[in-house]
N, C-alpha and C positions, 0 to 999 in steps of 0.2 A: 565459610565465606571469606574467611581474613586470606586463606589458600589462593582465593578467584581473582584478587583485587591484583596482586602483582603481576600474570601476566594481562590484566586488564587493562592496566598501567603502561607497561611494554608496549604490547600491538595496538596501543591507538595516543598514545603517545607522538606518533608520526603522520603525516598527511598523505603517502603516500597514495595516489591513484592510477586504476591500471588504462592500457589503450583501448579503444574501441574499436569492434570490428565492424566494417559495413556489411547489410545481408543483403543483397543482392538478387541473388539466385534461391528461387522457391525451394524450400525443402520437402521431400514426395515421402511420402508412406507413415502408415499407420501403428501402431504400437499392436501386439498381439490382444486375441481375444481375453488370455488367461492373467493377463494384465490389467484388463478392465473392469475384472471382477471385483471384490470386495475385501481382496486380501490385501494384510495391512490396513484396514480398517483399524483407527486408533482410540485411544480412549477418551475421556475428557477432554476438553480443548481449554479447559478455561481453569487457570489456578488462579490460587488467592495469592496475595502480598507475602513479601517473604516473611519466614517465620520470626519468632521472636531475636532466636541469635543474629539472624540477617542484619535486622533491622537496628539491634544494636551499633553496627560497624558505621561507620560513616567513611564513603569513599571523595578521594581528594576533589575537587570541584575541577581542577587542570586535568583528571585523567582521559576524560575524553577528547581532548585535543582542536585543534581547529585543523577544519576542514571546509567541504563546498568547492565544487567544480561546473564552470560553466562548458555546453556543450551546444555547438553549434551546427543548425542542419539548412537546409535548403530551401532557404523561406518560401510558403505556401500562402493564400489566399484565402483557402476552404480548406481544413483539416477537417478528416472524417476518424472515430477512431472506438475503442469499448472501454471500458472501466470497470473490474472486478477484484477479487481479493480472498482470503480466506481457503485457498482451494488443494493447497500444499496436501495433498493423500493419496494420490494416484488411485482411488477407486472411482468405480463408476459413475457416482453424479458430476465427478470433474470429468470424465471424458466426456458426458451427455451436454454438461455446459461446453466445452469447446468444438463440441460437433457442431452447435445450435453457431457458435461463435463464426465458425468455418463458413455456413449455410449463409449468414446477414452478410458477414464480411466479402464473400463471391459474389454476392446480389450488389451491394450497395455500395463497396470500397472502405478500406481500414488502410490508415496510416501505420498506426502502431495501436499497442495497449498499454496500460496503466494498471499495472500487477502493486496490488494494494496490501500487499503482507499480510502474514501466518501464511510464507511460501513453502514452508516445511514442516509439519507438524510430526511428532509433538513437540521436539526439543531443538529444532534445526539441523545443520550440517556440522558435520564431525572434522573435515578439511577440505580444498577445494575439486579434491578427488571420488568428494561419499556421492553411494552410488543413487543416493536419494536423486539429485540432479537431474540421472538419465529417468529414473520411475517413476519423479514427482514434478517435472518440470519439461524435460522434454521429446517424451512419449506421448504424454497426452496433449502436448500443442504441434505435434509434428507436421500435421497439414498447415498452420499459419505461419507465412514468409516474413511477416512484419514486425519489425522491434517490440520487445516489451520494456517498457522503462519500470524499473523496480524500485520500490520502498519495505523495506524490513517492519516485519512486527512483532509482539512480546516470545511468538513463539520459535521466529528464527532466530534469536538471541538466548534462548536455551532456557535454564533451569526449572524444567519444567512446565513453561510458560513464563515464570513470572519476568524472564527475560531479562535478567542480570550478566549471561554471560559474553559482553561488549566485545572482547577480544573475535569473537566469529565471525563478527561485520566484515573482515579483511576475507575470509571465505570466500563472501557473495562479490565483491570487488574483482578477484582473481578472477573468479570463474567467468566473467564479462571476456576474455581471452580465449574461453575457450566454445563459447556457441555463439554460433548464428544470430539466436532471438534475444539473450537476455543479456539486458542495459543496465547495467551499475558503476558508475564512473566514480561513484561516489557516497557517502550514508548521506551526503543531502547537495542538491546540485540541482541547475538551471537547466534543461532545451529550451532554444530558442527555434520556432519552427514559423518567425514570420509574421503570421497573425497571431498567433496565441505564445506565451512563455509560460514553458510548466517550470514548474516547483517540486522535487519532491523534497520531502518533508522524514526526516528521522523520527517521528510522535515518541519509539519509546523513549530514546534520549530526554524528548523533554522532562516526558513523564517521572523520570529518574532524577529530575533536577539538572540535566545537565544543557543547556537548553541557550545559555549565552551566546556563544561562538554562532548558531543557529541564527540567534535570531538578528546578530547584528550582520551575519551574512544576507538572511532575507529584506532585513528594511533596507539594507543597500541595495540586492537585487531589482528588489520592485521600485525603489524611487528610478532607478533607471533605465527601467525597461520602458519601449512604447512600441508594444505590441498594443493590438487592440482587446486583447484577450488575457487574464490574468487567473492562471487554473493552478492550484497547488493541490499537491495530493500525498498523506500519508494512510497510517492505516489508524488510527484513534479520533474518533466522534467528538463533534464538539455538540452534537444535541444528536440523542439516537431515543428511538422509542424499545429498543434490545434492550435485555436483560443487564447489559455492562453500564447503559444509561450514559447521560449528561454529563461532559464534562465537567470535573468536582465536586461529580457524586456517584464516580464510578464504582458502582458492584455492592453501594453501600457500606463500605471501607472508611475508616475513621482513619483522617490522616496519618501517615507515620514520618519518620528524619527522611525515609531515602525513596517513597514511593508516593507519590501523593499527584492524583488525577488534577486535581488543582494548578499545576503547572501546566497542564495540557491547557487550563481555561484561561490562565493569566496570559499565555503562550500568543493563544487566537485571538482574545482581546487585544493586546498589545499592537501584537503586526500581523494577523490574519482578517479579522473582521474588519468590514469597509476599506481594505486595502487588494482584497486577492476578489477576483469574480466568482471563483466558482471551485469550492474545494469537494475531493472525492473521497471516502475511505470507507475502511471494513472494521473489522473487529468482533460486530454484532452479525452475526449469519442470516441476514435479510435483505433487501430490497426496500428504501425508504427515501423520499424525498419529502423534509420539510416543509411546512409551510412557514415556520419562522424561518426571517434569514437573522444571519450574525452580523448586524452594519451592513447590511443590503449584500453581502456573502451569499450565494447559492450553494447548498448543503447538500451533499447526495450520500447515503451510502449505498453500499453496492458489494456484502460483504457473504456472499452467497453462492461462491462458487464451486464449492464442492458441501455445504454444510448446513443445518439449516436451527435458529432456534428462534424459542416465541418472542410477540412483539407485544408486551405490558405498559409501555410506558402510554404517555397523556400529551406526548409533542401534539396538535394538529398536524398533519402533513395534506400533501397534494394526492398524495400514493402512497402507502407502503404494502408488501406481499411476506409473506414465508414462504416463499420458492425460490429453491435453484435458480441461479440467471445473473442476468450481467446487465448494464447500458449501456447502449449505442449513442454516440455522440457528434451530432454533425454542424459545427461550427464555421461562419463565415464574418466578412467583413463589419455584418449592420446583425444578426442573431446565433443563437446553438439552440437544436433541437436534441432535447435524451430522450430517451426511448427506453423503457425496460421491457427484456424479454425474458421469458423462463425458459428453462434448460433443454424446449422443446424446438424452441425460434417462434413462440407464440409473441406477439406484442400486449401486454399489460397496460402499458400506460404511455403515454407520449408528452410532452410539454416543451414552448419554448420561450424563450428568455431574448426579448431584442435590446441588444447595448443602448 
């Protein structure tokens, strides 16, 4: 561990952010059949805290750096758009959820999407060249023309899941250069699209204690935004009825110095609950909409897009499924309606929320 800390040190040490490209022009074709199959099928998706030695180390509190970039689009009215996550495998349930994606989105109109991290499992990207990219990322979205704004999650930060290794985040930044669909300006940054301003959200940083720089970036955000819409999105639950559970009592993990879900809680108490409308994320491979909110917060996960596991927990919610799928989002001036569909384009559940 003490090996991983220096260049961790190094590459985020700096703020550096790449350019954005506009997509414009649809991109046509499909990924082959023997791609969809089931190869590369990965193992566990889900580590525990790091080990004893890990945990020993204690990394500097500056090594994550400040960062946060605002990005500015073309203000809209009605944003219409999906929200998924968990899907990084390039087997078949992720191509069946983006077909279904394909299918809503030609019927009904998509802005962009909100790719909620674990975008490459098991350990993420190797550099901004691995060819994970092309077999986990943009093969199976090849038919959708529309941005996906990205948030990293424990497993695109490497070590196995437990997602220690920070130096990678510059990977997924690069590689915004080099495709069409996917949006990373930044590991935490603002669109402004008008009526609504997202958020996305670094969750594992917080999670790791590093979470300052974050958060005085977002209470500045949000005090000055006025949009009518206030959506942040990472990929770590602040009440999930999955197996990973409730914020600060993730996995049933008894705190430790460098990993402690607790900060995810302190996090969304602080400047997420009663200040953001409506947060999105994954982590837990389900389909769940609360029925608590967090200080009148709207809570969605939506963490089931290539994976799927049981749902134990005792939240009340409105909804929740263990299937494949994603939500559809269509938000305007005076309400947003979400819509869960499963990996078929069936509708599940629908609900809406007027400001």
């Amino acid at each position: 561990m003490a090996d991983l800390l220096m260049p961790l040190v190094l590459s985020l040490g700096c703020g550096g952010t790449a350019t954005l490209l506009d997509a414009d022009t649809p991109v046509v074709g499909s990924a082959p059949q023997d791609l969809r199959d089931d190869a590369g099928q990965s193992g566990s998706s889900d580590a525990p805290p790091p080990d004893e030695a890990a945990e020993e180390q204690s990394i500097p509190a500056d090594a994550y750096g400040a960062r946060g970039t605002s990005v500015l689009k073309d203000p809209l009215d009605r944003v219409r758009f999906v929200a998924f996550g968990d899907a990084g495998e390039g087997t078949s349930p992720q191509y069946d959820v983006a077909d279904a994606i394909e299918r809503v989105c030609n019927a009904q109109g998509c802005d962009f999407a909100l790719y909620l991290g674990d975008n490459f499992y098991d350990t993420g990207v190797s550099e901004v060249g691995d060819i994970q990219f092309e077999e986990k990322f943009e093969l199976p979205y090849a038919n959708l023309a529309f941005p996906f704004w990205i948030v990293l999650g424990n497993h695109d930060y490497g070590g196995g899941g437990s997602g220690y290794e920070f130096w990678k985040g510059n990977y997924y930044i690069e590689y915004s250069d080099l495709s069409p669909r996917w949006r990373f300006p930044d590991l935490f940054y603002t669109v402004d699209y008008g009526v609504v301003d997202l958020f996305g959200l670094d969750s594992n940083a917080i999670l790791w204690g590093f979470g300052d720089d974050q958060k005085a970036w977002l209470d500045a955000r949000v005090a000055e935004s006025d949009a009518v819409w206030t959506v942040a999105f990472g990929h770590h639950p602040y009440l999930s009825n999955g197996h990973h559970g409730n914020a600060g009592e993730y996995d049933g993990y008894a705190p430790n110095p460098i990993w402690d879900g607790a900060n995810i809680k302190q996090f969304f108490d602080a400047s997420v609950c009663g200040k953001i409308d409506l947060y999105f994320c994954g982590h837990d491979h389900s389909l769940q909409w609360p029925e608590t909110t967090c200080g009148d917060t709207e809570l969605i996960v939506s963490g089931s897009g290539s994976k799927i596991t049981s749902l134990d927990g005792e939240n009340p919610v409105w909804y929740q499924a263990e299937r494949n799928g994603f939500v559809y989002v269509d938000m305007d001036e005076t309400q947003f309606t979400a819509t869960f569909y499963d990996h078929t384009g069936t509708v599940l559940f629908s609900r809406t929320v007027t400001k």
